[in-house]
N, CA, C and O atoms as a GROMACS GRO file, in nm:
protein
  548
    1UNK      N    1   0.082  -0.119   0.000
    1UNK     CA    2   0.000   0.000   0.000
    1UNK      C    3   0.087   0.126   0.000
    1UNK      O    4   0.063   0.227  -0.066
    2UNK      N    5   0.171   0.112   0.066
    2UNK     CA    6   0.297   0.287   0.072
    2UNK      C    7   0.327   0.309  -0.103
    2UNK      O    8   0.357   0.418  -0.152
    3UNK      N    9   0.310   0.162  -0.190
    3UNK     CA   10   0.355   0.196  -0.302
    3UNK      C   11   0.255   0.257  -0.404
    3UNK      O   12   0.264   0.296  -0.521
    4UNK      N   13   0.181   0.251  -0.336
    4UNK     CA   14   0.041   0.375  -0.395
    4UNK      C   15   0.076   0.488  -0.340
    4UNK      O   16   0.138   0.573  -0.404
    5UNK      N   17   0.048   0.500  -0.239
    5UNK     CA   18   0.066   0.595  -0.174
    5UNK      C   19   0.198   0.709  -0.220
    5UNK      O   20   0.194   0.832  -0.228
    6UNK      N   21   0.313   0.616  -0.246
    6UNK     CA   22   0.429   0.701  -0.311
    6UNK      C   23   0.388   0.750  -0.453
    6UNK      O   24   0.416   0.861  -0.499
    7UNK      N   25   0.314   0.646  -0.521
    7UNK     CA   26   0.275   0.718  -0.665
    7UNK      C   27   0.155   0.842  -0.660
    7UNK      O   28   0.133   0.923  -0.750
    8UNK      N   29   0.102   0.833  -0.559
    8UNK     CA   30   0.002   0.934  -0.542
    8UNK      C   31   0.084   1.073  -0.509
    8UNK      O   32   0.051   1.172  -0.576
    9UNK      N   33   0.159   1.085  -0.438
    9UNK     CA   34   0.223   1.174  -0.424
    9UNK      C   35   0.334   1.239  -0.508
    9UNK      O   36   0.365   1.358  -0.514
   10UNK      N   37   0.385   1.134  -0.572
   10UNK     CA   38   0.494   1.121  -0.662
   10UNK      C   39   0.396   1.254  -0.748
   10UNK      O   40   0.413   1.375  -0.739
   11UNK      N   41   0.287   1.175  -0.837
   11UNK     CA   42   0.186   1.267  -0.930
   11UNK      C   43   0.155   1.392  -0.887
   11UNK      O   44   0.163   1.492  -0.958
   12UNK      N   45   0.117   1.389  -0.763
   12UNK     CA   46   0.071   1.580  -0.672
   12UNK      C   47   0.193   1.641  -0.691
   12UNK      O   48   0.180   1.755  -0.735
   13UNK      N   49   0.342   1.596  -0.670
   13UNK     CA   50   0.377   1.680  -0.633
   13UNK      C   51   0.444   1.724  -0.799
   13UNK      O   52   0.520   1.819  -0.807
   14UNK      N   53   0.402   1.636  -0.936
   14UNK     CA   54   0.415   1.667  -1.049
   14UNK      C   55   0.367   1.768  -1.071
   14UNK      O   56   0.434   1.857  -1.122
   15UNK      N   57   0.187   1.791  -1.028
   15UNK     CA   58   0.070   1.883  -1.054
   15UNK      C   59   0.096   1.960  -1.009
   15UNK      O   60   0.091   2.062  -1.077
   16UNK      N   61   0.147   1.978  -0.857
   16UNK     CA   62   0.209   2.113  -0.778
   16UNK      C   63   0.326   2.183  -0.837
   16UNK      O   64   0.332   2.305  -0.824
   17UNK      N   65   0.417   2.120  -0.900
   17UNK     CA   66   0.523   2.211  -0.954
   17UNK      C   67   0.505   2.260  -1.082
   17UNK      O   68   0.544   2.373  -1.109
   18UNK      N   69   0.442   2.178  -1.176
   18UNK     CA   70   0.398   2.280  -1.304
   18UNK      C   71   0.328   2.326  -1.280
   18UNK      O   72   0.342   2.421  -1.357
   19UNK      N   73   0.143   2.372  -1.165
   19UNK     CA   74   0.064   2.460  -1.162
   19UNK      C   75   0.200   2.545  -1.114
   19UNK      O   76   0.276   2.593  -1.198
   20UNK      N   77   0.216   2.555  -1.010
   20UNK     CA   78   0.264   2.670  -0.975
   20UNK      C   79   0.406   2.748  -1.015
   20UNK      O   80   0.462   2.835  -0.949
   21UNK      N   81   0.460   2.675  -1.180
   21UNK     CA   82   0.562   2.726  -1.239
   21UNK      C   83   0.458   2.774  -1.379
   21UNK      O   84   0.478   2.860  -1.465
   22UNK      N   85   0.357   2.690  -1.360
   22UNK     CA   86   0.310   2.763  -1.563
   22UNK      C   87   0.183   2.829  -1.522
   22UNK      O   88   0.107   2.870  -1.609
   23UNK      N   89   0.156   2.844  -1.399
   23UNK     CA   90   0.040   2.956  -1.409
   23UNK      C   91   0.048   3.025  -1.312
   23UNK      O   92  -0.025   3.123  -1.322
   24UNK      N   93   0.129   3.019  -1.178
   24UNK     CA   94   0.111   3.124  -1.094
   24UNK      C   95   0.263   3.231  -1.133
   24UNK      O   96   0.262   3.350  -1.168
   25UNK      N   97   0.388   3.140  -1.112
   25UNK     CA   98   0.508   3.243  -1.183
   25UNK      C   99   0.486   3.296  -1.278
   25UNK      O  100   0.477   3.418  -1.270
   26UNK      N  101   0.467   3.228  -1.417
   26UNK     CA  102   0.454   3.275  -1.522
   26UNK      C  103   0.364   3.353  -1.553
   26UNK      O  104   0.372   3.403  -1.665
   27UNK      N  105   0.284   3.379  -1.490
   27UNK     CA  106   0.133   3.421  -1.471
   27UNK      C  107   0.191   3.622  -1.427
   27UNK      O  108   0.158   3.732  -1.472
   28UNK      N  109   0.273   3.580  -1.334
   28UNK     CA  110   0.287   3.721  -1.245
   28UNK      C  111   0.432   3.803  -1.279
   28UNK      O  112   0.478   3.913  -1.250
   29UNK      N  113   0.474   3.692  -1.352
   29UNK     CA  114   0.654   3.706  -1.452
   29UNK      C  115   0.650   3.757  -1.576
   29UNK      O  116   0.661   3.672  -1.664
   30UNK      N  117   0.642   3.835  -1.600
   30UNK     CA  118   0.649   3.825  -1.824
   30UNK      C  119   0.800   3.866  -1.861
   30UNK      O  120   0.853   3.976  -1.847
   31UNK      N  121   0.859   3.738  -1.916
   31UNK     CA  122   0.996   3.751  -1.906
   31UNK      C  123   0.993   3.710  -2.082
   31UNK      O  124   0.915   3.626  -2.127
   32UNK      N  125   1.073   3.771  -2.151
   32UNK     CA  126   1.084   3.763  -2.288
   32UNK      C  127   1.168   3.639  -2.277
   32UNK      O  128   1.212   3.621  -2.163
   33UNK      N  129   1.208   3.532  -2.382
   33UNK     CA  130   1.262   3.407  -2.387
   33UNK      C  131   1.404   3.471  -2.477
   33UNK      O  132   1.409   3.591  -2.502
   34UNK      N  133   1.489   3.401  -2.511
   34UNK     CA  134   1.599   3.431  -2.548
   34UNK      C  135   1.541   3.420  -2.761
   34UNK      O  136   1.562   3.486  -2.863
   35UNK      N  137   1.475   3.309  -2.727
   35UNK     CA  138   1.463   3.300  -2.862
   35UNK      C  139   1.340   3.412  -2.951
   35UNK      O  140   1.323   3.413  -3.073
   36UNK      N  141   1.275   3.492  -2.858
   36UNK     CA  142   1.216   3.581  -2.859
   36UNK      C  143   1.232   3.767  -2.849
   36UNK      O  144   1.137   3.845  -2.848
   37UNK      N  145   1.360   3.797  -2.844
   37UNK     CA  146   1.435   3.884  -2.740
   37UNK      C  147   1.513   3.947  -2.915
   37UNK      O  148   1.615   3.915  -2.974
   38UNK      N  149   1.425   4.027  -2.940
   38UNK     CA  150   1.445   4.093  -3.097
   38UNK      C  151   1.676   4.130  -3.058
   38UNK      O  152   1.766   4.094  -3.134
   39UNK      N  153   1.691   4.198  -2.939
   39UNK     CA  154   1.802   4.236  -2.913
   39UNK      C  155   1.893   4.124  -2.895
   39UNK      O  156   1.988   4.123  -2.817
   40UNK      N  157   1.866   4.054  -2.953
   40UNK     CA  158   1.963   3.859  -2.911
   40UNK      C  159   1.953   3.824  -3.066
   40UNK      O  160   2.056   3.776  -3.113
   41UNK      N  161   1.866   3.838  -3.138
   41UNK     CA  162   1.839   3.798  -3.292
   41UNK      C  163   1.927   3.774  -3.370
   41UNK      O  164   1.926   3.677  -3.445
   42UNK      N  165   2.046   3.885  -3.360
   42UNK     CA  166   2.165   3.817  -3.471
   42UNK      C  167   2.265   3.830  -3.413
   42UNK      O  168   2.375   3.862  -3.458
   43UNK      N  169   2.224   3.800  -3.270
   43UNK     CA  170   2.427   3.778  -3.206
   43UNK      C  171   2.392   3.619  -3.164
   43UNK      O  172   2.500   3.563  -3.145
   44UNK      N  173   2.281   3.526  -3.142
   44UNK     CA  174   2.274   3.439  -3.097
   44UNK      C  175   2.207   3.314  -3.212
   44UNK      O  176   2.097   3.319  -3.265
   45UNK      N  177   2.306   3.212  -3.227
   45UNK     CA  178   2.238   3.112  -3.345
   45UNK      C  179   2.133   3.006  -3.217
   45UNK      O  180   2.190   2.946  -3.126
   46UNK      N  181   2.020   3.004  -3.230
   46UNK     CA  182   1.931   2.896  -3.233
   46UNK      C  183   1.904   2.810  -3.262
   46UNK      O  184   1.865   2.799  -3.379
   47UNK      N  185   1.908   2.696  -3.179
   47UNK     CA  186   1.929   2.551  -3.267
   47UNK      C  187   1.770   2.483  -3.263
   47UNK      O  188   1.752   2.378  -3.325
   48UNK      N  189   1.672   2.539  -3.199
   48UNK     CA  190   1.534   2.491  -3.275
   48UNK      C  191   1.443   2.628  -3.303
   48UNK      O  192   1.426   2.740  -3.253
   49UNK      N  193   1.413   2.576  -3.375
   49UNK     CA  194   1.263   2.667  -3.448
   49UNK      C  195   1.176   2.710  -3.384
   49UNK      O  196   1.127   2.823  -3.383
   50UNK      N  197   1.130   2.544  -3.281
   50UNK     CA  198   1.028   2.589  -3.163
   50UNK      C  199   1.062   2.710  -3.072
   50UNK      O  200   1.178   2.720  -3.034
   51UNK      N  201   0.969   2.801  -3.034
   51UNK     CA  202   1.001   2.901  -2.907
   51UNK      C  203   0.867   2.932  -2.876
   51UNK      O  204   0.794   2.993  -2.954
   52UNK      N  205   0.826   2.886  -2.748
   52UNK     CA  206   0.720   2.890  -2.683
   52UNK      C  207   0.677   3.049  -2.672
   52UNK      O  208   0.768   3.115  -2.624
   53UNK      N  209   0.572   3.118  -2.701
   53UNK     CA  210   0.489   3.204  -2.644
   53UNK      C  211   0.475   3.243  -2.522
   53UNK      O  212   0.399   3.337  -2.503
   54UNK      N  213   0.536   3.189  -2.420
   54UNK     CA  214   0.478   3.183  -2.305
   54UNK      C  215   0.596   3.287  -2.211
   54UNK      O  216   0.701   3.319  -2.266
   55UNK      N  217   0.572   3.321  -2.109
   55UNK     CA  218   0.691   3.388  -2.075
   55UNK      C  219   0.809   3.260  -2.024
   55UNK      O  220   0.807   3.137  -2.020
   56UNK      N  221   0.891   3.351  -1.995
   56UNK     CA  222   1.053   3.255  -1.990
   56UNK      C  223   1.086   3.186  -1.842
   56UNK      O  224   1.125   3.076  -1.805
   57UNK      N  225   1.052   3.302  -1.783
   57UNK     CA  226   1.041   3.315  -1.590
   57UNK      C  227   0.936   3.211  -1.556
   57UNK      O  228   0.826   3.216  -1.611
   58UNK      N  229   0.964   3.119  -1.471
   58UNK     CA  230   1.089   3.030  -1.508
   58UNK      C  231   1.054   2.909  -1.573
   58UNK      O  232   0.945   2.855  -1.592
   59UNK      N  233   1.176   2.877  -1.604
   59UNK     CA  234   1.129   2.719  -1.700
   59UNK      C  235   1.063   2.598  -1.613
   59UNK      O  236   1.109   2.558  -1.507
   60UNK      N  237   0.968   2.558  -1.668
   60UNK     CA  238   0.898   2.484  -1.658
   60UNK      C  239   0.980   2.350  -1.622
   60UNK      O  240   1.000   2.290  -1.516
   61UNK      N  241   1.013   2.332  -1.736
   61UNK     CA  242   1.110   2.226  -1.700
   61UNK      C  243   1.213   2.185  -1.577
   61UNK      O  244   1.230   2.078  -1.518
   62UNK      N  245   1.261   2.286  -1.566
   62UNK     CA  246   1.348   2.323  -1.438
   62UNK      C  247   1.278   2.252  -1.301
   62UNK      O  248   1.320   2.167  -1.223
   63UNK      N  249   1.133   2.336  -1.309
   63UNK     CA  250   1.050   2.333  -1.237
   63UNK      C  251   1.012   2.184  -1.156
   63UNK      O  252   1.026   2.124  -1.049
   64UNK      N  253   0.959   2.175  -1.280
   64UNK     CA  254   0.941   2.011  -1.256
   64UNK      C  255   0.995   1.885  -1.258
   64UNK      O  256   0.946   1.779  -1.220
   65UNK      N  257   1.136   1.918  -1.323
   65UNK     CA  258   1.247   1.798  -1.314
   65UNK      C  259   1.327   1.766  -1.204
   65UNK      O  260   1.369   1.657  -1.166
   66UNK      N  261   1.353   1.971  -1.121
   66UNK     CA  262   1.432   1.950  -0.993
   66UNK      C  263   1.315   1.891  -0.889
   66UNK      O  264   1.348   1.805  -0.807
   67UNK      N  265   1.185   1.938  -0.894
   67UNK     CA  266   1.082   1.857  -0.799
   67UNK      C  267   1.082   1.734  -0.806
   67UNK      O  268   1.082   1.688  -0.692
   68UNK      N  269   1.082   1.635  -0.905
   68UNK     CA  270   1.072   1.544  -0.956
   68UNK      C  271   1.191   1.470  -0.885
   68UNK      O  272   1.170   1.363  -0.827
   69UNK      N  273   1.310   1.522  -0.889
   69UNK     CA  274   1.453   1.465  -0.874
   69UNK      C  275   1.456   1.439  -0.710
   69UNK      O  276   1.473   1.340  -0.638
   70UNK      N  277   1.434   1.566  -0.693
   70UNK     CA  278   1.401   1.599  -0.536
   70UNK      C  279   1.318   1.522  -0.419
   70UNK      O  280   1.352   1.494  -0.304
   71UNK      N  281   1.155   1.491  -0.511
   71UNK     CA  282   1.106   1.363  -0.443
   71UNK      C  283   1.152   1.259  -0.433
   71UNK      O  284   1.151   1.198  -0.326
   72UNK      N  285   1.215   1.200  -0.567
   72UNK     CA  286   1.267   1.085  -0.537
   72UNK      C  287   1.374   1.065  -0.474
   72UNK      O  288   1.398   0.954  -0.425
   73UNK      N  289   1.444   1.151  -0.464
   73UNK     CA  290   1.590   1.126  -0.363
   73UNK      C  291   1.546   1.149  -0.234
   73UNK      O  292   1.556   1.052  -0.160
   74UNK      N  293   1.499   1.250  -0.186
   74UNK     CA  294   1.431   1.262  -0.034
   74UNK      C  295   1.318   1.108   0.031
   74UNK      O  296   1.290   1.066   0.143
   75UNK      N  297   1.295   1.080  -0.064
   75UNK     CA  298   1.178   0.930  -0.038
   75UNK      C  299   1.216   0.826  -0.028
   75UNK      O  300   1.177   0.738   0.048
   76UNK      N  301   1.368   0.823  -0.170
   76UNK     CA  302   1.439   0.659  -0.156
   76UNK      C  303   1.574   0.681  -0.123
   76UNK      O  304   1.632   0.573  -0.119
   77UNK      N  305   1.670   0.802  -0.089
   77UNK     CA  306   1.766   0.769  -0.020
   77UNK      C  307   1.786   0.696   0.075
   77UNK      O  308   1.892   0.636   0.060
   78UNK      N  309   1.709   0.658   0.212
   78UNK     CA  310   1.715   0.533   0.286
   78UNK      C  311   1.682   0.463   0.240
   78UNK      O  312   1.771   0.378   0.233
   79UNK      N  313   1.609   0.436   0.201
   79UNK     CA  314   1.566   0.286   0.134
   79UNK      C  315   1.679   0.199   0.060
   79UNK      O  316   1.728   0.090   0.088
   80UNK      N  317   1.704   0.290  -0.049
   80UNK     CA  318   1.788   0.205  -0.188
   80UNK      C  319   1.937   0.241  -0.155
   80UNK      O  320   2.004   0.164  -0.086
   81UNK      N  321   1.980   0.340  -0.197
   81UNK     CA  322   2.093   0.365  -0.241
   81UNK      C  323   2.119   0.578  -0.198
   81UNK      O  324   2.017   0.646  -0.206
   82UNK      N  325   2.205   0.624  -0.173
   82UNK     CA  326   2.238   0.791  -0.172
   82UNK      C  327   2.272   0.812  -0.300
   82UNK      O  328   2.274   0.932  -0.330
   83UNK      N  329   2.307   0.713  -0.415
   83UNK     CA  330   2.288   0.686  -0.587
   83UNK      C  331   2.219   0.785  -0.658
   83UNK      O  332   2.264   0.838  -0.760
   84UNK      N  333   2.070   0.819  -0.585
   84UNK     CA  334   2.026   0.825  -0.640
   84UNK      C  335   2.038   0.997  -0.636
   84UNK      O  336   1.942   1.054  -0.687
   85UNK      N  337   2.147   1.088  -0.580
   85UNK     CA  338   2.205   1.202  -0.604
   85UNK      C  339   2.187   1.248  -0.757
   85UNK      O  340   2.148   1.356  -0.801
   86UNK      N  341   2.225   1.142  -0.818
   86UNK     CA  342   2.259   1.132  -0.945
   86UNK      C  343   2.159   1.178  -1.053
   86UNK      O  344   2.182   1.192  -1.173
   87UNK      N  345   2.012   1.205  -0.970
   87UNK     CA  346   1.915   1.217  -1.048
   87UNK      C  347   1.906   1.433  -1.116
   87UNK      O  348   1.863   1.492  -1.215
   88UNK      N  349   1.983   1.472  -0.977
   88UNK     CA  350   2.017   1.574  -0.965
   88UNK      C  351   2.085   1.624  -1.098
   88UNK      O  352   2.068   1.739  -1.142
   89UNK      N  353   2.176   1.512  -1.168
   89UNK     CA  354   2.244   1.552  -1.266
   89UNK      C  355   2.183   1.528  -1.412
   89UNK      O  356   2.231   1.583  -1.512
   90UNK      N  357   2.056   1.428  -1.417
   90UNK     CA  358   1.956   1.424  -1.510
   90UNK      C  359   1.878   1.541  -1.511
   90UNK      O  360   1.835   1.593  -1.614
   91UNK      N  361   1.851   1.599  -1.352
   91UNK     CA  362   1.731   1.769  -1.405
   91UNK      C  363   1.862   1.855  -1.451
   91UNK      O  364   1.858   1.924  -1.553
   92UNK      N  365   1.979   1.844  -1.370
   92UNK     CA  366   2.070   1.958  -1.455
   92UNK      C  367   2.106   1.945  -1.606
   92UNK      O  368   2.155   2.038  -1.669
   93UNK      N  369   2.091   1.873  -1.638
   93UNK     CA  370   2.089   1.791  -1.794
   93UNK      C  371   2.028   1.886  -1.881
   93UNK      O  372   2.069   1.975  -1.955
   94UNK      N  373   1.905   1.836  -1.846
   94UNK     CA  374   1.726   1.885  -1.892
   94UNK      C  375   1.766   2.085  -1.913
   94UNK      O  376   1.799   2.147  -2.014
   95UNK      N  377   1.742   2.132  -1.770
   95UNK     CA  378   1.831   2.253  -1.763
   95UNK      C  379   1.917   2.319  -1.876
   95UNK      O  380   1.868   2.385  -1.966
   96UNK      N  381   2.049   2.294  -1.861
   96UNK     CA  382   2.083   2.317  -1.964
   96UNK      C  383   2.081   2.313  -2.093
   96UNK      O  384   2.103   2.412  -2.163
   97UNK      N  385   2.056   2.205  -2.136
   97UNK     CA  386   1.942   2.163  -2.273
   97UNK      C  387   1.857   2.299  -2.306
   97UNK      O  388   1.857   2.346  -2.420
   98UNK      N  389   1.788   2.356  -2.205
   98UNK     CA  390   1.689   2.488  -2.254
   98UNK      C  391   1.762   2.597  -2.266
   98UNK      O  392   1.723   2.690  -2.338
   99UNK      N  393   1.891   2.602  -2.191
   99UNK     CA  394   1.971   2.751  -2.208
   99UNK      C  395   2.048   2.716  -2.318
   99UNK      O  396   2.068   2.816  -2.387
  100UNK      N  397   2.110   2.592  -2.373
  100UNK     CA  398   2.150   2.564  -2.483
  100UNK      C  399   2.124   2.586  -2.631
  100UNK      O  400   2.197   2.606  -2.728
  101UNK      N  401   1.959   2.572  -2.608
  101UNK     CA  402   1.860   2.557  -2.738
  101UNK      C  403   1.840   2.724  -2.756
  101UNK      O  404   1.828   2.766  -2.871
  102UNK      N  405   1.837   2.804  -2.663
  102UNK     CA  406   1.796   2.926  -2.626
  102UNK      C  407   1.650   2.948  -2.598
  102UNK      O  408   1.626   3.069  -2.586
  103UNK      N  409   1.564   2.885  -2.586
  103UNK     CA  410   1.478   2.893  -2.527
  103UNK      C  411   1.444   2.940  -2.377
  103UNK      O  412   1.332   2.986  -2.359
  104UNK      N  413   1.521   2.932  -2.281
  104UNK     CA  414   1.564   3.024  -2.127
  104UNK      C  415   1.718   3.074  -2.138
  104UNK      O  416   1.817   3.035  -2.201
  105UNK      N  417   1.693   3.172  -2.053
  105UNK     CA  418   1.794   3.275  -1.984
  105UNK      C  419   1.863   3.126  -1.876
  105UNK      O  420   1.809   3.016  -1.860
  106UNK      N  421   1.956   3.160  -1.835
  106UNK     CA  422   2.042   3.075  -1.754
  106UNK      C  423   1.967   3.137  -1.608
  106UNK      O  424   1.940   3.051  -1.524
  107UNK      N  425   1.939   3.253  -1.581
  107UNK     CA  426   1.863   3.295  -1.450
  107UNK      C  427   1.692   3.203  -1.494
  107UNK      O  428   1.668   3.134  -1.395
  108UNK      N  429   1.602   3.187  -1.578
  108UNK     CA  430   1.507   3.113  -1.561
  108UNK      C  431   1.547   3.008  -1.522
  108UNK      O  432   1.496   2.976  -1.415
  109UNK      N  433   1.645   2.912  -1.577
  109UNK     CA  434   1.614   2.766  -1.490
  109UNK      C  435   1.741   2.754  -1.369
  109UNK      O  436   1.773   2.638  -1.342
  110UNK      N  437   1.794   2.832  -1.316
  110UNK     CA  438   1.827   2.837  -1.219
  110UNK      C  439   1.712   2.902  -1.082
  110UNK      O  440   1.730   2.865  -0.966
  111UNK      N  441   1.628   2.977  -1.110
  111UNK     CA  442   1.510   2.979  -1.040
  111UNK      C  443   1.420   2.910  -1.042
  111UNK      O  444   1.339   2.896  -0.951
  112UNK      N  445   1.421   2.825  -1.200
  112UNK     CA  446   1.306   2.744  -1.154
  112UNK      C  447   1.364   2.613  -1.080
  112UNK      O  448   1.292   2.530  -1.024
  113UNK      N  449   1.544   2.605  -1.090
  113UNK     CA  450   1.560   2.461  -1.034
  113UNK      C  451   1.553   2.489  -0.872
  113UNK      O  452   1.542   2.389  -0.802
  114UNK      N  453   1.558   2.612  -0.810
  114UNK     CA  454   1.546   2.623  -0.690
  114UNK      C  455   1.393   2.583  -0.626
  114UNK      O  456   1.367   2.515  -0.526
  115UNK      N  457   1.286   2.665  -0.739
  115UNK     CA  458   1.140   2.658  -0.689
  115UNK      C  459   1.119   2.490  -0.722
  115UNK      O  460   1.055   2.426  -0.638
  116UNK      N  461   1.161   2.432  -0.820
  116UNK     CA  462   1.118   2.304  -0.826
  116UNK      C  463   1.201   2.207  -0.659
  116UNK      O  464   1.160   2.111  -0.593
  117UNK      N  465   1.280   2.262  -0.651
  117UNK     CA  466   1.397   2.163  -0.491
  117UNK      C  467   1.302   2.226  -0.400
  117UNK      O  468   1.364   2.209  -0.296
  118UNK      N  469   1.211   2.276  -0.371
  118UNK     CA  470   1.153   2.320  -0.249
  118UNK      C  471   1.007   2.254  -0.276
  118UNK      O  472   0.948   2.179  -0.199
  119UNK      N  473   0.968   2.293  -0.386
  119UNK     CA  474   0.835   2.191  -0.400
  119UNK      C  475   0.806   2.043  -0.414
  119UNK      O  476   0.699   1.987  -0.389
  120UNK      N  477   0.946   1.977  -0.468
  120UNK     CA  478   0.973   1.859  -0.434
  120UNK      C  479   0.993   1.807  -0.287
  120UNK      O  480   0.943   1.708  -0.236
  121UNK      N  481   1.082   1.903  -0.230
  121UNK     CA  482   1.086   1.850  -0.107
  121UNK      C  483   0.973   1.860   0.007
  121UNK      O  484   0.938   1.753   0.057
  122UNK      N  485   0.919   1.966   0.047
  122UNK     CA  486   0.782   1.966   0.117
  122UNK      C  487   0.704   1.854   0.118
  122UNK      O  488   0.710   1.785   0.219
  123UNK      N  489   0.609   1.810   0.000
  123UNK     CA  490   0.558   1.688  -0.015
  123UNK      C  491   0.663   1.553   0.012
  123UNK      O  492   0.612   1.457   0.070
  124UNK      N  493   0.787   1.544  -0.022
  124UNK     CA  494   0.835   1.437   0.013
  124UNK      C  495   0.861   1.438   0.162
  124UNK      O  496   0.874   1.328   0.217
  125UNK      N  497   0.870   1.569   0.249
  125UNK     CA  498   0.886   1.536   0.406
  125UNK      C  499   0.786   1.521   0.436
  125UNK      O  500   0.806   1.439   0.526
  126UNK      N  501   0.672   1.537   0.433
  126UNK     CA  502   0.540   1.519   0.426
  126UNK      C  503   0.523   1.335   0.417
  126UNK      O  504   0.505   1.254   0.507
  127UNK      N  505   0.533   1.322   0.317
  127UNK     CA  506   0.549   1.154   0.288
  127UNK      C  507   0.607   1.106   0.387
  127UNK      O  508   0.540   1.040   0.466
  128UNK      N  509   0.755   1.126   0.412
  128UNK     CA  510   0.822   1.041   0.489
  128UNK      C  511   0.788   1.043   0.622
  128UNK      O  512   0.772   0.931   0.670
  129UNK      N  513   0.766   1.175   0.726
  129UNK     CA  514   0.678   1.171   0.835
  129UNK      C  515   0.517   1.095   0.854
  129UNK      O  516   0.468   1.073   0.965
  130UNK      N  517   0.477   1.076   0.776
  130UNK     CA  518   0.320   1.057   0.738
  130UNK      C  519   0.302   0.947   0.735
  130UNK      O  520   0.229   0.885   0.813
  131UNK      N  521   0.411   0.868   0.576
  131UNK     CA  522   0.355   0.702   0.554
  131UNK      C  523   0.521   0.696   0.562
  131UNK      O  524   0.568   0.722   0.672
  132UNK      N  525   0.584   0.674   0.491
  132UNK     CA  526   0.758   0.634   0.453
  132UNK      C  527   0.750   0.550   0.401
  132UNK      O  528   0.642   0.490   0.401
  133UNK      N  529   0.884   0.491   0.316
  133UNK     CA  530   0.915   0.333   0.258
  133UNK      C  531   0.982   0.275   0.368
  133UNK      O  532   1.069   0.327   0.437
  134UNK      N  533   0.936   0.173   0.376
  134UNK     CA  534   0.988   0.070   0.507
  134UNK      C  535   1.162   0.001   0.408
  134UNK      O  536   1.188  -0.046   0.297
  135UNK      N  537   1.241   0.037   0.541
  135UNK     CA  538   1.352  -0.056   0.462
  135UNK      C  539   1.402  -0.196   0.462
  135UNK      O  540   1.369  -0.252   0.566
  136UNK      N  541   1.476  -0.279   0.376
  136UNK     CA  542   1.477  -0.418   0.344
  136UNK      C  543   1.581  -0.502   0.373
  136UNK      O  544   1.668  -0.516   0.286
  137UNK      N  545   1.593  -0.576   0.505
  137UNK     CA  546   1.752  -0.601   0.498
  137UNK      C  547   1.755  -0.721   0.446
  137UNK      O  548   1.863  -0.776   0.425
   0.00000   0.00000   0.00000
């Protein structure tokens, strides 16, 4: 049953970090995107076509990959392995990937990887005080 319980939360705390990176930040942020930013146009080559409409502040992605990373390391570091640090370096991945493409400023997903490590973690201390994963010797 905790392994419901972890996927239930796992999902909220998905829903919690993109509502509150794609409609309450972005919502109250209007940050021009790099690939949008007429004054960047011909000093900066772009390597996709796509460039979201949406404001830049902060990436979404960020958002929800460092939450993402964040639950799961706060939930299964006792359990499994401290390994799973490593996940840290899959959202920084992701991250850079968007300042790469030019689609974010290097300040969007460095704010959003902060807002996503705090919204990940809340719900996961939450979890672990509440239900936890029992460990296996």
């Amino acid at each position: 049953m905790q392994g419901w319980y972890w996927v239930l939360f796992f999902i909220v705390t998905g829903m919690l970090s993109d509502f509150v990176s794609s409609t309450l930040i972005k919502g109250s942020f209007i940050r021009l995107r790099p690939c949008h930013d007429p004054s960047l146009a011909d000093k900066i080559r772009f390597l996709v076509s796509y460039c979201p409409t949406s404001s830049g502040f902060t990436s979404s992605h960020a958002v929800n990959h460092f939450a993402s990373a964040m639950f799961i390391f706060t939930t299964f570091k006792k359990v499994v392995s401290p390994a799973w640090v490593y996940l840290f370096l899959w959202a920084f991945f992701i991250c850079y990937a968007q300042v790469y493409v030019g689609v974010h400023f290097p300040l969007d997903v460095f704010c959003g990887a902060i807002v996503g490590l705090i919204l990940g973690f809340i719900p996961a201390k939450i979890f672990n005080n509440r239900i936890g994963l029992e460990t296996r010797n």
